[in-house]
C-alpha positions in Angstrom: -11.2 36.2 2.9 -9.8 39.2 1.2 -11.3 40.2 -2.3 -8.5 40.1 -4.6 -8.7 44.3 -5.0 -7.6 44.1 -1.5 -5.3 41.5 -2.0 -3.5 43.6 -4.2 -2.9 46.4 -1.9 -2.8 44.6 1.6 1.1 43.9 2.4 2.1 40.1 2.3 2.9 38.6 5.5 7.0 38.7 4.9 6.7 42.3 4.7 4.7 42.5 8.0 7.4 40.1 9.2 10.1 42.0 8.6 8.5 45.4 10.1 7.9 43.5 13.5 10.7 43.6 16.5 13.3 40.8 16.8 11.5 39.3 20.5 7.9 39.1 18.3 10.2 37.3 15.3 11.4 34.9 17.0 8.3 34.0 19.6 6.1 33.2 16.1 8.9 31.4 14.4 8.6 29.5 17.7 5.1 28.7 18.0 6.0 27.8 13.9 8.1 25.0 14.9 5.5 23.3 17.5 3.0 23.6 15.3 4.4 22.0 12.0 4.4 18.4 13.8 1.1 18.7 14.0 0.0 21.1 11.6 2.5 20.5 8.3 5.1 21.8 6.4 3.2 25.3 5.4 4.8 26.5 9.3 7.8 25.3 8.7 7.7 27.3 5.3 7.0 30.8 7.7 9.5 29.2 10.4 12.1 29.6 7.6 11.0 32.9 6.1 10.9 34.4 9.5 14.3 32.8 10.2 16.2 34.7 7.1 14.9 37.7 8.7 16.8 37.2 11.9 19.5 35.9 10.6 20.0 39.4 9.0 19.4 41.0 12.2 21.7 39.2 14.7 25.4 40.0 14.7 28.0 37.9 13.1 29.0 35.5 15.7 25.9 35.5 17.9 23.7 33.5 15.5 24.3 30.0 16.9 24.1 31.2 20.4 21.2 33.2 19.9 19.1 30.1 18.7 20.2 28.1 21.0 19.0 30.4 23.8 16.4 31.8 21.7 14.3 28.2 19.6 16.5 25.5 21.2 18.1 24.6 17.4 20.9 24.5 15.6 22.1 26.2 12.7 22.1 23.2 10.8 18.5 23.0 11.7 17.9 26.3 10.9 19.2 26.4 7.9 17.3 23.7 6.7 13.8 25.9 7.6 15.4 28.8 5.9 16.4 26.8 2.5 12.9 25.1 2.3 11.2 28.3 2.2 13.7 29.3 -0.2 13.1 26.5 -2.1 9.5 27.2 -2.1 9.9 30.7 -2.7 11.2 30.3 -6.1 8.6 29.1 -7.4 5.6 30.8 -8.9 2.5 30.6 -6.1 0.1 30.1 -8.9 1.9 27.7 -11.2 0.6 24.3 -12.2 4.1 22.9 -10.4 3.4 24.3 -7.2 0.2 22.8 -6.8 1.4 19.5 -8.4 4.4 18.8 -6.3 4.0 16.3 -4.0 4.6 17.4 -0.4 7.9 16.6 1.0 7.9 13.5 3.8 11.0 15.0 5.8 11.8 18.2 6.3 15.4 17.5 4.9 13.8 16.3 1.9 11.9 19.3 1.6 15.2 21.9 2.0 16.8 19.5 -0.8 18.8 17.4 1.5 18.3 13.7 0.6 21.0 12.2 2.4 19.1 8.8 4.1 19.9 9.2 7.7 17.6 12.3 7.6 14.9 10.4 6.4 12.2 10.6 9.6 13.1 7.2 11.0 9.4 6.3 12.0 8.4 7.1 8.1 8.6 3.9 6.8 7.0 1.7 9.6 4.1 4.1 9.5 3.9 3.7 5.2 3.0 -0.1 6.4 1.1 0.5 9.0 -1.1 2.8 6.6 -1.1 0.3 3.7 -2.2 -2.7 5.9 -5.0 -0.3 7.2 -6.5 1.1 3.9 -5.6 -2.6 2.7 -9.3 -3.8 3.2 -10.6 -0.3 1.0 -11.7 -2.8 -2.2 -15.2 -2.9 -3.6 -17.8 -4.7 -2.4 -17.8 -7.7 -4.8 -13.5 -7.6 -4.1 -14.6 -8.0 -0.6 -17.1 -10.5 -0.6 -14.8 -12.9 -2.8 -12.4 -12.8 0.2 -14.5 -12.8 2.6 -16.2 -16.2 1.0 -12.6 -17.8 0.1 -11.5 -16.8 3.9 -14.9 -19.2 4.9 -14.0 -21.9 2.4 -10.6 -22.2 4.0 -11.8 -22.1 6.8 -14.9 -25.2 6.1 -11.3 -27.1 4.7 -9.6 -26.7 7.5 -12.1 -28.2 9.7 -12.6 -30.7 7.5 -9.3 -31.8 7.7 -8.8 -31.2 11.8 -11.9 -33.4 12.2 -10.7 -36.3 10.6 -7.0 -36.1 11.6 -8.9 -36.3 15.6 -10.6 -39.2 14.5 -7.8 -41.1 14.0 -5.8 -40.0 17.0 -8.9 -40.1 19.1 -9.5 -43.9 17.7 -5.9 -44.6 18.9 -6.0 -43.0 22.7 -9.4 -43.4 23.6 -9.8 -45.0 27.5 -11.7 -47.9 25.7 -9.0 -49.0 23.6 -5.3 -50.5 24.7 -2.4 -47.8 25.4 -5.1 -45.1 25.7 -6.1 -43.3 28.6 -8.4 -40.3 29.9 -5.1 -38.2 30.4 -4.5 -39.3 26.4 -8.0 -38.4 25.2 -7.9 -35.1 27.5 -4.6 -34.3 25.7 -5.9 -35.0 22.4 -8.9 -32.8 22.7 -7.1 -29.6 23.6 -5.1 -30.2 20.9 -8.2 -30.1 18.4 -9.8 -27.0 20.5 -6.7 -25.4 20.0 -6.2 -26.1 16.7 -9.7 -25.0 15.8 -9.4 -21.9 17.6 -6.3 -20.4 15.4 -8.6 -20.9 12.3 -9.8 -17.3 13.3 -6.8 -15.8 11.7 -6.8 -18.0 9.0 
């Protein structure tokens, strides 16, 4: 890490952006856009940065070509980058807001476009899937009063699936009249089966 003397004097990384040649430009903001699904929004930030550059560079007319060709994107798309870094950009590094703001779930939300069809469709399937997994994150006594009320529904339930076979069984048991061991047979894989679905109860 640089000490902040050199900090000060060490040029920031648009300005070493904009002194490298138009093939290195758009090769980073490239490796920029594979890495942001994996590695966040901060390379989409130097995607966009990177982005205004070129876009100064190319002539009029050749812009949507050359990304096409070039990053395999629209402009649409690329204007997006290029207003989230904006966004970004305007405000203070340092500031209390900056660091408070939460990060932004879509990249359209994050260049200000909130329109909901560019919401990330899988975002809010996988908000559920996350909140049924940390579901079970309680304390230890929230836990254990679950954990001992699952058990007592569980006791009830078997309770209850005993004596409802007792009385079936009592009605088509081989010994008595209009039962039968195909009956009984019948009857007890009913009550297996019923006691075996108390394990998601």
């Amino acid at each position: 890490m640089l000490r902040p003397l050199m900090a000060e004097t060490a040029p920031s990384m648009t300005d070493r952006d904009v002194a490298l040649s138009t093939p290195s430009l758009f090769k980073l903001v490239k490796l920029d856009l594979g890495a942001g699904e994996e590695k966040g929004f901060e390379d989409y930030v130097r995607a966009g940065r990177r982005l205004t550059i070129l876009r100064e560079r190319i002539p009029p007319g050749q812009w949507k070509k050359t990304l096409r060709e070039k990053l395999d994107i629209s402009t649409t798309t690329a204007a997006r980058y290029m207003r989230y870094a904006e966004r970004l950009d305007s405000l203070d590094h340092g500031s209390a807001r900056r660091r408070a703001a939460p990060p932004p779930r879509t990249l359209s939300e994050g260049s200000g476009d909130h329109r909901p069809h560019h919401q990330a469709g899988w975002y809010t399937e996988a908000r559920a899937q996350h909140a049924k997994a940390t579901a079970h994150h309680a304390s230890t006594p929230q836990r254990e009063a679950r954990w001992a009320e699952q058990r007592a529904v569980r006791t009830r339930a078997t309770e209850i699936i005993d004596a409802g076979y007792r009385v079936v069984a009592a009605k088509y048991h081989p010994d008595k009249a209009g039962g039968s061991h195909a009956e009984m047979s019948r009857t007890n894989k009913a009550r297996d089966g019923l006691r075996a679905a108390l394990k998601f109860v």
